[in-house]
N, C-alpha and C positions, 0 to 999 in steps of 0.2 A: 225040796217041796216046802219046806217050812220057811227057807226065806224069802221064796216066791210065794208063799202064803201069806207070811206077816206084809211083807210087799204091798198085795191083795188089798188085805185087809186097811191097811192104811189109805192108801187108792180109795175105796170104796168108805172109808170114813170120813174122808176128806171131801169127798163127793156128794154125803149124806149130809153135812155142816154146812155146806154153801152157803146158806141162806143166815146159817148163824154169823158165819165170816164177815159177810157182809152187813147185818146189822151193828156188827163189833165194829168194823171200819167207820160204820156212819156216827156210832158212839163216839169214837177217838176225833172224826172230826169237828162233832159238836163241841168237845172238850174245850179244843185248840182255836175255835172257829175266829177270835177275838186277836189272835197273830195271823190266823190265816189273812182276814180283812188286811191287818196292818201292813203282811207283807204286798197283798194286790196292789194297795193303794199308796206303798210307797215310791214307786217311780213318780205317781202323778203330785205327789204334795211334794218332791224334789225341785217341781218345775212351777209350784204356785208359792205363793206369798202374800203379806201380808203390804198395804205401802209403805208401812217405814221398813219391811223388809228388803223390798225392791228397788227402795230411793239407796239403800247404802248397796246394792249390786248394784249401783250406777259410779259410784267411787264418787272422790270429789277433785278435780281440775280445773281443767280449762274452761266448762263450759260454767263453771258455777262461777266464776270470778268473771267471767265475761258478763252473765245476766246480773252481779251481784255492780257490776259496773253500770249496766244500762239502769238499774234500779237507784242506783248512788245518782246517778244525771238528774233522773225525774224529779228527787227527793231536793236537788239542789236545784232547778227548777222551781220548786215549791217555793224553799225559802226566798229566793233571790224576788220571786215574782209576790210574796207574801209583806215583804221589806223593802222593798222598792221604795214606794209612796214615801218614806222617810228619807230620800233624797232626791224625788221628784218634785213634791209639794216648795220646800223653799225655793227653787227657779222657777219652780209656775207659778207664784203666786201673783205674780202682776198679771202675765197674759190671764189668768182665769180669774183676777179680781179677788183673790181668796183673803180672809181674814185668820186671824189665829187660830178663833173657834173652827172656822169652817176645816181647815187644815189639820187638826185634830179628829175630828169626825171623819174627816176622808180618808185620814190613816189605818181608822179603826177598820176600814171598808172589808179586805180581805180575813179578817179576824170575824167578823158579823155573818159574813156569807156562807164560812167554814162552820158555823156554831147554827143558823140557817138548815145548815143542805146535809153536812153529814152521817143524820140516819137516814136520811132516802140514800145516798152515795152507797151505805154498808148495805142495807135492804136489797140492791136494784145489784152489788157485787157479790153477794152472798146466792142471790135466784139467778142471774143472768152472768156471773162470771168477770174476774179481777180483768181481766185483760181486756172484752168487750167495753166497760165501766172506762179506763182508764183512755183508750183509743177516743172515743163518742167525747170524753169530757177532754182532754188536753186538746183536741183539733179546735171547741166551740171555744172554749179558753184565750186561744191562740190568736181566734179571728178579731174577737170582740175585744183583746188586748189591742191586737194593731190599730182598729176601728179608735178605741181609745183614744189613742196619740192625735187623733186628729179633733178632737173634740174642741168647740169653739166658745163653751164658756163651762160652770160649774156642774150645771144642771148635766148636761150629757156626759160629761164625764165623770160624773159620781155613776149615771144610771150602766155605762156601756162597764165602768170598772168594775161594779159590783157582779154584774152578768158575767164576766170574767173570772171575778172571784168564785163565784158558783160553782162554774164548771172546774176550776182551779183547785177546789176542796174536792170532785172526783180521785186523780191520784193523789191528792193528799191523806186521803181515808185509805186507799185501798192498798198503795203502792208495799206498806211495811208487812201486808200479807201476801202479796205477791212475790215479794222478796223470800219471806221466811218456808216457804213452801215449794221452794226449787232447790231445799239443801238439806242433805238426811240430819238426824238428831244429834250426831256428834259433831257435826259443825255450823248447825245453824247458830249459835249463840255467835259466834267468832263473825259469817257473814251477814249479819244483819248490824252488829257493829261496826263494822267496815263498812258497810253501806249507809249506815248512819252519820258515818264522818264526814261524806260531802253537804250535808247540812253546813258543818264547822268550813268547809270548803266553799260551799255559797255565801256566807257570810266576810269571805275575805274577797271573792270576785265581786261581790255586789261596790263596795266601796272604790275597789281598784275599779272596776268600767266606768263605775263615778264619776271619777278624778278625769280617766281620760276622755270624756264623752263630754260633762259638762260645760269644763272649759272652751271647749268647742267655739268659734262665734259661726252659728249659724243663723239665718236669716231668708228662710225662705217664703215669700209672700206665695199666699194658695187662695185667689180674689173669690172663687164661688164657695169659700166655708168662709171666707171672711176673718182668715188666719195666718199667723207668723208663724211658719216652722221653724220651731229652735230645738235643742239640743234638749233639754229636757223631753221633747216629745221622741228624739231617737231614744234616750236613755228607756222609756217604758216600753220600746220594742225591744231593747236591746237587753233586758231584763228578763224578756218571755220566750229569747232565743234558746234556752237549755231544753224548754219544755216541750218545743218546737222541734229540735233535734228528737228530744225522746221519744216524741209521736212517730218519727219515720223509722227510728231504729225500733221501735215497737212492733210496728207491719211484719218484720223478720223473725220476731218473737214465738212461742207458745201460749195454749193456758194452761195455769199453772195445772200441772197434775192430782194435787189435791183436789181441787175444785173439780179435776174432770172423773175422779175415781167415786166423789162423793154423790155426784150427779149420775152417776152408773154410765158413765162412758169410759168403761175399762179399756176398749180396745184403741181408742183416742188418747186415753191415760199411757199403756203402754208405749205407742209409737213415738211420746215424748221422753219416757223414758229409754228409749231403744237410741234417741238421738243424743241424747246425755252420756249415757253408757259410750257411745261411740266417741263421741269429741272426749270426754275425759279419760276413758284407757285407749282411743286412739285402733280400735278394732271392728270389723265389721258390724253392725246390728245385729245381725243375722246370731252373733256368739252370747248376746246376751242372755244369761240363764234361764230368769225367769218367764214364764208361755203363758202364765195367767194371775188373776187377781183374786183375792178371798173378799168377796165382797161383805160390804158395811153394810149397819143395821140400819143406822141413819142415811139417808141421799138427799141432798138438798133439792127441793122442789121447784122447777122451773115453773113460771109462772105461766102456766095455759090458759086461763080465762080474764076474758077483758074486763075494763069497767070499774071504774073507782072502788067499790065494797071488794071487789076482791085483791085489789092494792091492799088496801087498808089491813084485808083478812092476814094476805101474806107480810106484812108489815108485825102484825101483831104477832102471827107464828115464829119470827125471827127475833122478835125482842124478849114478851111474854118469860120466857125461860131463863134469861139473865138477872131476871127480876125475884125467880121462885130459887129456893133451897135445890140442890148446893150450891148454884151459880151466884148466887146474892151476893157472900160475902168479899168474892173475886171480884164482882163487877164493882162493888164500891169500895173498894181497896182502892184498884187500878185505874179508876175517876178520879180520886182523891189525889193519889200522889199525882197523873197525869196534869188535873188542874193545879198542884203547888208550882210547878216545875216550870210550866208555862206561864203561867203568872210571873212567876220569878227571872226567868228568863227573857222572855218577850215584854214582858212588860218593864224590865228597864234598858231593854233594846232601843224602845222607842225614843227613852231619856238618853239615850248615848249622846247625841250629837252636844246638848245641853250643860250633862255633868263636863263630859270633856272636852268640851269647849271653855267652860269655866275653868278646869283645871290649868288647862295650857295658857289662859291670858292672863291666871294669878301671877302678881310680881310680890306680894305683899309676906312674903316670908314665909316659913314652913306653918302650915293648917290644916285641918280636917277636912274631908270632904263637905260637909254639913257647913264648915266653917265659910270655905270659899265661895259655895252655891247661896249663901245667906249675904253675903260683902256682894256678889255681885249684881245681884236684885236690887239692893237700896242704891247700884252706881246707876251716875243718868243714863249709861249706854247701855244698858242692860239689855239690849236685841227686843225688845218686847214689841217693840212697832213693828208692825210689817211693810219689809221695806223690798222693791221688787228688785231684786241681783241675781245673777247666775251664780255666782261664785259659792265654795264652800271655807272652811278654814282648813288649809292641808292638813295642819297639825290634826285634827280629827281625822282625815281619812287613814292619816300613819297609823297614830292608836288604833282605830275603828282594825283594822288589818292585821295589826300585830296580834291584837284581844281574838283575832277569826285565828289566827297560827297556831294559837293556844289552846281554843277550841277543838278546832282540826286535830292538834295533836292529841287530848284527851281523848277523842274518840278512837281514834287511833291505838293506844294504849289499854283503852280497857277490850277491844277489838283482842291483842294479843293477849291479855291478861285473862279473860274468861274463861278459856279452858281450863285456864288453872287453878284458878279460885271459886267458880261460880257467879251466877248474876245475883245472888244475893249477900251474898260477901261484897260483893262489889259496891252494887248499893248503898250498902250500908256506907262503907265507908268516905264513899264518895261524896253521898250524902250530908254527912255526918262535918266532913272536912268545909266542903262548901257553905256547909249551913253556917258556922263557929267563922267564917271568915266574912260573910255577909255581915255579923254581927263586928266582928274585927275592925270591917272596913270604916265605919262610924265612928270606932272607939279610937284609932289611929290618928295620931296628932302629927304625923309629918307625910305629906301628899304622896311622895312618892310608894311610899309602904301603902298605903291605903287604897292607891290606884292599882296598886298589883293585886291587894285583897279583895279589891271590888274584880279584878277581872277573875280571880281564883272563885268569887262567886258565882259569876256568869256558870263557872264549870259543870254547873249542875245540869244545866241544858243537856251534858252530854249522856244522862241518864233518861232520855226519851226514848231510844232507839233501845237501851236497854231492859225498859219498860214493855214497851212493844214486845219485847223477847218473848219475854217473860209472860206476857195476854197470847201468845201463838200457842204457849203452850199450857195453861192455863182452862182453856177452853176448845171444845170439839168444833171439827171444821164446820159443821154447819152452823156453826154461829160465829166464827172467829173473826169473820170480816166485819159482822155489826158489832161486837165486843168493842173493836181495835176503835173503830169509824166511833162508838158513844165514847169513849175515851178521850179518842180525841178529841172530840167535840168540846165534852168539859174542857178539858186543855185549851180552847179557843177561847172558850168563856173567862178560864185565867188570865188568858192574853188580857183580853179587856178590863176584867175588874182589876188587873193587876196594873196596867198601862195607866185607866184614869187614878187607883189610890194613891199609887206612885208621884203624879205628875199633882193631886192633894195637897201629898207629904211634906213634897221637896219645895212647898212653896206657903207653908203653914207648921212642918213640924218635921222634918227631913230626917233627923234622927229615928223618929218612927217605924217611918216606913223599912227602916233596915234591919232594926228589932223584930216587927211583923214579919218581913220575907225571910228572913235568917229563921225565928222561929218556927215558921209554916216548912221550911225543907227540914229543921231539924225533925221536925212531928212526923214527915214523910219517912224519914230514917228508922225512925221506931216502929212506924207501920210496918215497915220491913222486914219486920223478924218474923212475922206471921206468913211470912211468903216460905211454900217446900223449899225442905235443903238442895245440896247438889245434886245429892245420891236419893234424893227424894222422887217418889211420880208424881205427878199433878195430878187434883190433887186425888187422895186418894177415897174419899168419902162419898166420891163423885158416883153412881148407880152403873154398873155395867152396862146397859145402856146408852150410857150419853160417853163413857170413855170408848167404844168402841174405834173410833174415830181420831182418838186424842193419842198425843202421843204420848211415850212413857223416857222421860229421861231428864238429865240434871235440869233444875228450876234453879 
């Protein structure tokens, strides 16, 4: 009876409590409620992410070196159709009547149009998307380039080249954000290098199609334009065919997924990643991890309402911000060097044919660059008359070609070299090296050394694409395409100031100008340091807000 009682008794105690039991239960899981969550919710944050988390579950292969290719065409497209005019203009100068002046100014054409259009280009690829932009602009490019060739005297073919060039600064602005944004953060620096190099790679086909195009004797009479087709007039089609390729390999293309996750087309966002995922580990879509996106704070804003003020309005929302704290001191950093660079580059691109034509026809004993380009001016043959030939001087397209091998390969090299040093080690040094040899190349008293130090100047060019790196990550997606697009822009503007001081110097005070451009990249170099380390974020002063979007890894 007693153990059947205390039995009882416990029963019936147990039965009297209930109500306590269960308030005790609800206590314990108020306690814990903050793991309880954690645990609910951790199958579903297994399968979501962030985008630079989801770009690196896409791995890196096949498919990124294939778009990293289609991106290196366009990019050498650009140059080859940018640089042309510097050996089109000498064999047209008879059929179009041109003068030296006028041939000068038509040179600049593509440099003007690019410095022109560029913030509409960033504006119109930031609201309506890299890929759309590039499609729209390299097709009208294309057309008004062929239209070009057949132009019957100066007037139409400044007006049809420059419409050309217009749309021609679309993938010029857009193309190194369209690049930079199909490759997770541990190897975008590497493929946008690499894609950078066919720049150095346009610069060596431009001269070789030159060589064998020009010589050409073509002679085709066309009586209702009231023109000779020759060989210069193929040479400007034949200049525009990379860009032309790019357009159709383009159609088989995506947009880029930044631009479609910022725009809040996650589910468009993923199916690109889903097809990445696949071509690079070679496995169905279907295995790819991640089922959804952590959406951003920022979306770039497509442009709904018509009407010039609301261009204007969406124009100012995209800039406006580059202009205010934090973004200031980035944007005129990356203007800065952008326009040395370009200057320095482009603008004694233009002088190639000139210095190295001089150099090759000195017989007169070891001298200076400065020296030979001075002796040849006060000779009577000095080329100064414009005299109408097809021909060029082989000896330059050799140089011309060799100088693009060397180019190509520096981009090349610093391509393998980023991972391992960073882009502002790089920089610097690269910088730093180019700059002291610009200055070299003037102080050098025997040609051959001086020719090398002036092409080891050109080498700076190869720090464009590694600039560009450097502005992808620098600045949140929703502005990174106008960031890139004012940059460059400045940079076109260097082309120019740089092209006419240049062509001043060399004809008034030549040593100058080498002093000036050597000291202008070395100033770039020292800008430099102010750029995040490897191990650094972009930067990091920047408001939660505006990084949400940006990504976080070596600068």
């Amino acid at each position: 009876m007693t153990v059947v009682g205390s039995a009882c008794v416990r029963w019936f105690s147990s039965g009297k409590n209930s109500k306590q039991l269960a308030m005790e239960k609800d206590e314990m899981k108020a306690k814990n409620l903050p793991e309880i969550i954690k645990m609910e919710k951790k199958e579903a944050y297994d399968n979501s992410a962030t985008l630079d988390e989801a770009m690196f579950a896409t791995g890196f292969g096949i498919y990124n070196i294939l778009h990293m290719l289609l991106s290196g065409l366009i990019l050498m497209g650009v140059i080859m159709q940018s640089l042309a005019l510097g050996y089109v203009l000498p064999a047209a100068q008879c059929d179009l009547d041109l003068t030296l002046q006028q041939r000068g100014w038509l040179a600049a054409i593509p440099f003007s149009a690019i410095i022109l259009t560029s913030y509409f280009w960033g504006w119109l690829a930031d609201t309506r998307g890299r890929r759309f932009v590039m499609l729209f602009s390299m097709l009208i490019s294309t057309v008004f380039a062929v239209l070009a060739s057949f132009s019957p005297e100066i007037i139409s073919f400044a007006v049809l080249s420059f419409t050309s060039a217009v749309f021609m600064a679309g993938p010029s602005s857009v193309v190194y954000t369209y690049l930079g944004e199909f490759t997770n953060l541990r190897h975008r620096d590497k493929i946008v290098a690499f894609g950078s190099s066919f720049v150095g790679i346009g610069t060596i086909l431009l001269p070789a199609v030159s060589w064998l195009i020009l010589p050409i004797d073509i002679s085709l009479p066309i009586n209702f334009l009231k023109i000779t087709y020759r060989s210069w007039r193929l040479l400007v089609i034949a200049a525009n065919l990379p860009l032309a390729i790019g357009f159709v390999l383009l159609l088989f293309a995506p947009e880029s997924p930044k631009f479609l996750n910022a725009s809040g087309q996650q589910e468009a966002c993923l199916r690109v990643l889903r097809q990445m995922y696949a071509v690079n580990k070679r496995l169905p879509e279907e295995n790819y991890p991640i089922k959804s996106l952590v959406e951003e704070s920022h979306t770039v804003k497509a442009l709904e309402s018509s009407g010039l003020t609301a261009v204007f309005k969406s124009m100012k929302d995209q800039t406006l911000p580059l202009f205010q704290v934090p973004l200031l001191k980035w944007t005129l950093l990356i203007c800065f060097i952008q326009f040395g660079l370009f200057g320095t580059t482009n603008g004694y691109y233009v002088w190639f044919p000139t210095i190295l034509n001089s150099v090759a026809n000195h017989d007169g004993g070891t001298a200076g660059i400065c020296a030979i380009l001075d002796a040849h001016q006060k000779s009577p043959g000095n080329g100064t008359d414009v005299v109408c030939d097809d021909t060029m001087n082989t000896t330059t397209f050799e140089l011309s070609i060799y100088i693009g091998l060397v180019f190509s390969s520096m981009y090349i090299i610093v391509g393998f070299l980023v991972d391992f040093m960073g882009k502002k080690l790089i920089l610097l040094l690269v910088l730093s090296s180019t700059g002291l040899s610009g200055i070299g190349a003037h102080l050098a008293q025997n040609q051959n050394i001086a020719v090398v130090l002036f092409a080891v100047f050109q080498m700076c060019g190869a720090c464009i694409g590694l600039t560009n790196a450097v502005t992808v990550e620098l600045f949140p997606t929703k502005y990174r395409a106008m960031a890139i697009c004012l940059s460059m822009m400045m940079g076109r503007v260097g082309s120019m100031a740089g092209s006419n001081l240049i062509g001043m110097f060399l004809s008034t005070n030549c040593g100058l100008s080498f002093y000036i451009f050597g000291g202008l990249i070395l100033t770039c170099a020292l800008l430099c340091f102010s750029l995040p380390g490897k191990s650094d974020s972009a930067p990091k002063n920047i408001k939660t807000d505006l990084t949400r979007n940006q990504p976080h890894g070596s600068a």
